[in-house]
Phi, psi and omega in degrees: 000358180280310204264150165329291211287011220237287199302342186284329193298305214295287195336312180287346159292320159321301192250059170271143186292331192289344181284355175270025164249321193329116172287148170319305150309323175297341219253312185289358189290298170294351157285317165292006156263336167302322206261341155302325189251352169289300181284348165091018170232055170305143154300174173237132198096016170277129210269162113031260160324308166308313198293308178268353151322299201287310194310321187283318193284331183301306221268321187265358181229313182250140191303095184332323209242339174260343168069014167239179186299110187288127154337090192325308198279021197223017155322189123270007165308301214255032185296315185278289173314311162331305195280343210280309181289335134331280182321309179300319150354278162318314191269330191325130190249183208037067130320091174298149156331318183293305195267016165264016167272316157010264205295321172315310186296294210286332162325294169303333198280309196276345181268001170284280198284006158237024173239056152226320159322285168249072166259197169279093177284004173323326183248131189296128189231137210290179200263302164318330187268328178287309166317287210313304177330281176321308182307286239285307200299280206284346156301308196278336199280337187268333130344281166336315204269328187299308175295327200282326183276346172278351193266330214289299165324333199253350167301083158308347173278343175278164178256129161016297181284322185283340192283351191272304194311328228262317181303343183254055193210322210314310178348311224249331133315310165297347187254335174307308185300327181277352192254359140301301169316301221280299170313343142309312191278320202263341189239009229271021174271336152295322161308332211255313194276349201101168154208160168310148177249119203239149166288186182292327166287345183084035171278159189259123169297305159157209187221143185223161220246348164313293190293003191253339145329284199325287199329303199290306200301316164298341166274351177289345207269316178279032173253338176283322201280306208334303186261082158264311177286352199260342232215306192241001173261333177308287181317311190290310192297322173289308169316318160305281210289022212272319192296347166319165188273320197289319183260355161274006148246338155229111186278351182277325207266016149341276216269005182277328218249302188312324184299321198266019142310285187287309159329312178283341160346283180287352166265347165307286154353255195349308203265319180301323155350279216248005154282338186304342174214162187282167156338277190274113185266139160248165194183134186280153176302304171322324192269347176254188182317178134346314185258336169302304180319317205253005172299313196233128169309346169255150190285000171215171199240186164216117129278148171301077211277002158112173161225000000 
């Protein structure tokens, strides 16, 4: 998990779409083989292989600090089949005011419940706090798409044709800007409260509101980098393939083909995204509170920085 490719490799166990079929047997099968091999009472003839099947299925399903089961379609499985049809949404071009807060809302809406879905949970967080996180998370990101786009339209110096490219560029500033509020907004309980710290034994150090700074701002930072391929390679690649022999003479099959754009687009994203920083983040004792430094004799901690 120190190198890029060594978390990207873990990532793509992560977010495989097939582990959102793994059945309720399957599933305790591979936690009681995790728990058999923690404890040193493996059966005999248990491979490897076996071993890191049950990890990608533990990992890909269940929430680390809570240990139940993440809501399949707020997963980072299902980040993608789920997501793939937003997007496509999102790019759809000649956009009314309606259907672009439409896609902005429902876009913002699944992506509110899966960065709450996997945040750093240590601290029990009320029903209340999660409405607000949500209002506030999709009032500013469908403003934000909604303003870049009245403006864009009210730009009379463009020609016709640049103001449609520009529009279809809008997407990716509005969603970028908005899925900071959404993360900030939707976790901002970890700010007021801490989150756990933990030591080299996976023991709780105590809890701190630096590192839960740390925790967001690096996943607002992979909220950023995410549409960036999602967002802006779909429009350039579809403008080309729009001037083809093949979709000007059949115009029905546009958007099945913008769609398998933006999947590989977003299966691309997705895993480089959420590699830039591990999971479990470290971070030295010298850089936190005061009382954290003098809790423990070692010099750096780990916390959960969410996904």
């Amino acid at each position: 998990q120190t190198s890029f490719y060594g978390r990207f490799r873990h990532f793509l166990d992560i977010i495989d779409p097939r582990t959102l079929f793994v059945t309720e047997s399957r599933l305790k099968e591979a936690v009681q083989l995790l728990e058999d091999y923690k404890h040193g009472t493996l059966p005999p003839g248990v491979t490897n292989k076996e071993l890191w099947g049950a990890q990608k299925i533990k990992q890909a399903i269940i929430h680390p600090d809570t240990n139940e089961k993440i809501f399949m379609p707020f997963r980072m499985s299902g980040y993608i089949p789920f997501g793939t049809p937003i997007v496509v949404g999102l790019l759809l071009p000649n956009q009314t005011l309606a259907t672009t807060v439409f896609w902005q809302w429902l876009n913002q809406s699944h992506n509110a419940c899966v960065n709450y879905a996997n945040r750093n949970a240590t601290k029990p967080s009320p029903t209340s706090k999660f409405i607000q996180g949500y209002l506030g998370a999709v009032i500013s990101a469908v403003s934000i798409a909604v303003g870049l786009n009245v403006l864009v339209q009210r730009a009379n110096k463009f020609t016709p044709a640049t103001r449609l490219l520009i529009q279809r560029f809008v997407p990716f500033p509005a969603v970028a800007s908005a899925n900071i509020c959404n993360v900030v907004l939707m976790r901002h309980t970890e700010l007021e409260e801490g989150i756990d710290v933990l030591d080299s034994n996976g023991n709780i150090v105590g809890s701190s509101r630096i590192a839960a700074k740390h925790a967001l701002m690096e996943t607002a930072l992979t909220r950023v980098v995410l549409p960036m391929p999602i967002l802006v390679l779909p429009p350039i690649i579809m403008s080309l393939l729009e001037k083809t022999s093949f979709l000007r003479s059949r115009p029905r099959m546009v958007l099945p083909v913008q769609g398998l754009v933006c999947l590989a687009a977003f299966g691309l994203a997705l895993p480089l995204a959420i590699s830039l920083f591990p999971q479990m983040s470290e971070i030295e004792t010298s850089r936190l509170e005061p009382e954290i430094a003098v809790a423990t004799p070692s010099k750096t901690v780990v916390y959960n920085k969410g996904l």
